[in-house]
N, C-alpha and C positions, 0 to 999 in steps of 0.2 A: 504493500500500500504506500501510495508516494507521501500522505500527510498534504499534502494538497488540498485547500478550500473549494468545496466543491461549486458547481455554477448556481448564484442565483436562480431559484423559481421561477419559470413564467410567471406575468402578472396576470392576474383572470378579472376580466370584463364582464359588466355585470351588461343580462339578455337587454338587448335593443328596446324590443315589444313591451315588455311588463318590467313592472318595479322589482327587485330580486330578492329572493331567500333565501336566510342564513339561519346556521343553527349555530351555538357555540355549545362548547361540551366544557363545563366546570364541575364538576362534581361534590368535589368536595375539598379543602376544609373552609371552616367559616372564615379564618383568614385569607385565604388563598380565593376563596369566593367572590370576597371585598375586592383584594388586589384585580380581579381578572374586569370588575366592572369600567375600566375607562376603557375597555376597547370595546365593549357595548357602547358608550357613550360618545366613544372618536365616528364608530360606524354609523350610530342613528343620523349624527351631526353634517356624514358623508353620504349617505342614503337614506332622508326622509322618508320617504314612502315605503323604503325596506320591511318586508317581513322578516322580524329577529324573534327569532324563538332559543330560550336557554333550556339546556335538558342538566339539573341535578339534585344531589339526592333529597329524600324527604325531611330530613334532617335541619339544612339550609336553605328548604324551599321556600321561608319568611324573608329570608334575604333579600329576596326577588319579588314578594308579592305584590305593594304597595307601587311598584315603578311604570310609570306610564311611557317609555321609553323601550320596553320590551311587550311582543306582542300577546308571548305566551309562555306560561313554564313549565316544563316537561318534567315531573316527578316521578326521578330514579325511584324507587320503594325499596328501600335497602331493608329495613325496620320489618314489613311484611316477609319479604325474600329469607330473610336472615330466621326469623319466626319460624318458618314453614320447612328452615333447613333443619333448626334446633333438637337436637333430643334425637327424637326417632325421626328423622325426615318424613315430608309429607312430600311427595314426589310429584302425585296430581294439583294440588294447591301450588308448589312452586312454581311448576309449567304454568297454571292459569295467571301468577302474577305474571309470569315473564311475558305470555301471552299478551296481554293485558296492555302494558310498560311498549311491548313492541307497535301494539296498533295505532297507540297515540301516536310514539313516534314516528311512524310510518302516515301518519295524516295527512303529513302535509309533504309533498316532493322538494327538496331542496338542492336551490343549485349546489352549495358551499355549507357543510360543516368546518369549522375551526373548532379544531381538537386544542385546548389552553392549557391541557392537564397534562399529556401527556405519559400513562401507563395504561398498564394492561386491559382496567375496565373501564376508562375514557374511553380507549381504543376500541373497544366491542363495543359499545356504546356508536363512536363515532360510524362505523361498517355497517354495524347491524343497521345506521338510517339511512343507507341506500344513497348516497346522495352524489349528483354530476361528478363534483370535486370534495377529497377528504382533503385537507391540510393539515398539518401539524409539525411536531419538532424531528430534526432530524434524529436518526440512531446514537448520535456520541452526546445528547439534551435528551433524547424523553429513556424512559423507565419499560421494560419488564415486557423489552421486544412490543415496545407501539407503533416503531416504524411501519410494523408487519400491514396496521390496519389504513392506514394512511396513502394516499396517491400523490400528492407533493408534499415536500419536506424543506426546511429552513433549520440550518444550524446559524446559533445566536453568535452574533461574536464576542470572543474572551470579554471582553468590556461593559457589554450588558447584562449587568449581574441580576439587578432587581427584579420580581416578578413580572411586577407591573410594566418595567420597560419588555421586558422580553413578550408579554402578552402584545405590546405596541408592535412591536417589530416583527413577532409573527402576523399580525394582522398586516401589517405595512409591507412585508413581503406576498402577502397575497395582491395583495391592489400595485405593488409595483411601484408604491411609493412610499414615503414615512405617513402614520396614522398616527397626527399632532394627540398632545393629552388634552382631553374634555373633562375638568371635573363633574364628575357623576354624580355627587349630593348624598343624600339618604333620604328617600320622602318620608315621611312620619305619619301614622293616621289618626284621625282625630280621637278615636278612640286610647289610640295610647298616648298622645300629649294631654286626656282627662287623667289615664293613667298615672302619667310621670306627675303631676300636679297633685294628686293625691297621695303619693308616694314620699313627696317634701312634706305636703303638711302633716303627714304622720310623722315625719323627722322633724319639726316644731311651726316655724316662720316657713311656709311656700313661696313667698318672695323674695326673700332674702338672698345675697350672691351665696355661692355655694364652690369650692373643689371637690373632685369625684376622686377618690383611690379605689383602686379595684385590686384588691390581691390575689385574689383568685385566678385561675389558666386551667384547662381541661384536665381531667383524671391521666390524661396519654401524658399530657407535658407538667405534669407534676413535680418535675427537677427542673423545672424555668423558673417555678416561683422563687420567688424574692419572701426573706421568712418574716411573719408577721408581727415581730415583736421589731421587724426594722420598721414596719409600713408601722405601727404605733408610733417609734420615734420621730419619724416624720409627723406625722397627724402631730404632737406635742408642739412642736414648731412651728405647726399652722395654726394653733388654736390659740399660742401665744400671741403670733402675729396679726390676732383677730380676724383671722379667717373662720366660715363655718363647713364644716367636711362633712362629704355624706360615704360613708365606705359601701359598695355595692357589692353583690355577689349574686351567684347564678344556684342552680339544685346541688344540695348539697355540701355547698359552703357557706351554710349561717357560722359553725363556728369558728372558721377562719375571720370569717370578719365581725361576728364578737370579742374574737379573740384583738383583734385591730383598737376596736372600741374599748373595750376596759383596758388595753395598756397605754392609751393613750390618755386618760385621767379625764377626768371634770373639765365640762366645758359645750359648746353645741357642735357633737359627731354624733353620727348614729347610723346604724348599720339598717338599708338597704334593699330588700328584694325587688326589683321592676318585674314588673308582671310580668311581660312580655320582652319580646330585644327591643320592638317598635317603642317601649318605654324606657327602657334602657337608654335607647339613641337620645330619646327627647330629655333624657337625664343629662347627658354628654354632651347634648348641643349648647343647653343654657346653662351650663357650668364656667366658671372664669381659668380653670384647666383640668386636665387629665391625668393621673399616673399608673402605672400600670408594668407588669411583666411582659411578655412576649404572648400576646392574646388578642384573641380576635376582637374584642371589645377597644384594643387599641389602635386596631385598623379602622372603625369604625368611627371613632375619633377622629384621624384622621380624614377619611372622607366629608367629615360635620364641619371641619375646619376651627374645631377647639384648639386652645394651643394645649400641646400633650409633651410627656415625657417614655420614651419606653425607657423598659432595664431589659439588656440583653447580658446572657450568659453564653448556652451551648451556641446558638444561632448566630449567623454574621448579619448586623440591622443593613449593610451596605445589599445585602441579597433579599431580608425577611422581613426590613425594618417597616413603619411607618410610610407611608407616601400622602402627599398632597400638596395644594399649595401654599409655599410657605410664604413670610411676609413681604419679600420682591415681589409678588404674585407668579415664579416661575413654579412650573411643577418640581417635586424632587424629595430626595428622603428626610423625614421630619425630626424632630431631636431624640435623641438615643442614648443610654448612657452604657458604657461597661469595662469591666475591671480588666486595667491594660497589666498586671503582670501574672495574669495565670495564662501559663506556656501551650496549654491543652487546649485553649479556645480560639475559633469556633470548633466547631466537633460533631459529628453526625451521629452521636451515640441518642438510642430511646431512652435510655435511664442513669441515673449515675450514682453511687455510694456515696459520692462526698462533690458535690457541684458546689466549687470553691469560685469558679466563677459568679455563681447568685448569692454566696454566704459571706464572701470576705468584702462585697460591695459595700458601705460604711452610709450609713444613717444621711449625717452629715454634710458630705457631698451629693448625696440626692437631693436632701431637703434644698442644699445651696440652689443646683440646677434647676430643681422643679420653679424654686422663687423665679429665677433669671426667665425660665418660660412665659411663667404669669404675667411678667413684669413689661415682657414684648422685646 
């Protein structure tokens, strides 16, 4: 093999006659969902009339539902599937999900799937919807032999690390040109900004400014968090500085973020559940800033256009971080913090014994940072 960059894609011209169809295939995770949306929002911006249909899983199908920028959303049923594999398999229910999963997809003819995800079940995903042209990442970018389901392919160059650029640049090598960044927003719906409103005045004053910490990150990245008796120390520093905090949390972590609340002492914090994410967001939009570990709720931030703070450990934030625009109004990666002398990081491990990268991160220096965020 010579090591040779291989030729640009053809660029594909959208039909003459009718406005064209596209599918994007994101599946999953709620991070990675967030990241994949400004190349929805570079494309509607490039083809109005488009029909854009997103196919992912059930899970992250609230992600999508509220957006009046996509036509339609194609829900993976991982939840069902997974259910009917469980225990003793159910081999006739499985088939009728898939059955099922396959006819939606199959509704609508599409010229162009863009594969975003890039493995083994985006890629069955993307094949199984029949469509003119598949695109997606080349073999030495996607995962788990996805080339195999693909009909053109784009390797990123070494330099486009971020999600979100390489979503751009796969998109921009199908059209044959660059596909500028469109911030994409978060619509909110009315039901959850009653939500989110109810949510403060059970934490005292509804009006009142407010910073959001979120200590929590998924049961999978359980070794990103940042531990909570730091995320206390901080909280102590804002309540000093007459700030009022609200610590948020998702299923499952009331006591992480009681645990936040009582070590951060006397004064107006209070820990949190949003009903829903669509409450969540409306929590994060009108907050005066964000702090957070490496979690989807900080990507989400980011799109609101709160000023935020991540903490990265395992993950490089130059490839996972935060995106949006920041105060020049250019696009780009948002602020991030993390501990520059442990020699192991970034790191692709699922788990870790001792993540010195999120434990030896020091109270202090966040608190400093997050201030300097708020501050603009």
């Amino acid at each position: 093999m010579s090591g040779r960059r291989p030729k640009a894609p053809k660029a594909w011209f959208p039909p003459p006659e009718r406005a064209p169809r596209l599918l994007l295939v994101r599946l999953s995770a709620l991070g990675d969902v967030l990241h994949a949306l400004p190349v929805l929002s570079g494309l509607r911006q490039e083809f109005p009339d488009a029909r854009i249909d997103w196919a992912v899983e059930d899970r992250h199908a609230g992600l999508l539902a509220a957006r009046t920028d996509l036509d339609r959303v194609i829900v993976y049923p991982r939840r069902d599937l997974s259910g009917a594999l469980r225990g003793i398999p159910h081999p006739v229910r499985a088939a009728g999900i898939v059955r099922g999963f396959l006819t939606e997809l199959r509704s609508t003819t599409y010229d162009v799937v863009l594969d975003l995800q890039g493995n083994l079940k985006s890629g069955v995903v993307t094949r199984a919807a029949r469509a003119g042209l598949r695109m997606g990442f080349d073999r030495r970018a996607a995962r788990e032999a996805n080339h195999l389901f693909t009909s053109r392919r784009w390797l990123p160059p070494a330099d486009l690390a971020h999600r979100v650029e390489r979503g751009l640049g796969l998109a921009g090598a199908l059209l044959g040109r660059p596909l500028p960044y469109v911030a994409p927003g978060y619509p909110v719906a009315p039901e959850d900004e009653a939500a989110a409103r109810d949510a403060r005045a059970r934490a005292g004053d509804a009006a009142a400014p407010y910073v959001v910490l979120h200590p929590g990150t998924s049961g999978f990245g359980a070794f990103k968090r940042w531990p909570a008796d730091r995320f206390a120390a901080v909280a102590r520093r804002l309540l000093a500085a007459g700030r009022r905090v609200l610590v948020t949390y998702g299923p499952g972590e009331a006591a992480l973020a009681e645990a936040v609340v009582k070590g951060a002492g006397p004064g107006p914090i209070a820990a949190v559940a949003p009903a829903s994410l669509g409450a969540l967001a409306a929590l994060i939009r009108d907050a005066d800033g964000f702090l957070s570990g490496d979690t989807g709720p900080l990507h989400l931030a980011g799109l609101l256009g709160t000023p935020l703070l991540g903490l990265f450990g395992p993950k490089d934030p130059a490839t996972y971080g935060p995106y949006g625009l920041r105060g020049n109004g250019e696009a780009g990666l948002l602020a991030t913090l993390t501990q520059p002398d442990v020699a192991c990081r970034p790191c692709t491990l699922r788990r870790c014994a001792d993540p010195l990268c999120m434990t030896t991160m020091e109270p202090e220096r966040v608190a400093q940072a997050f201030a300097d965020v708020i501050a603009g």
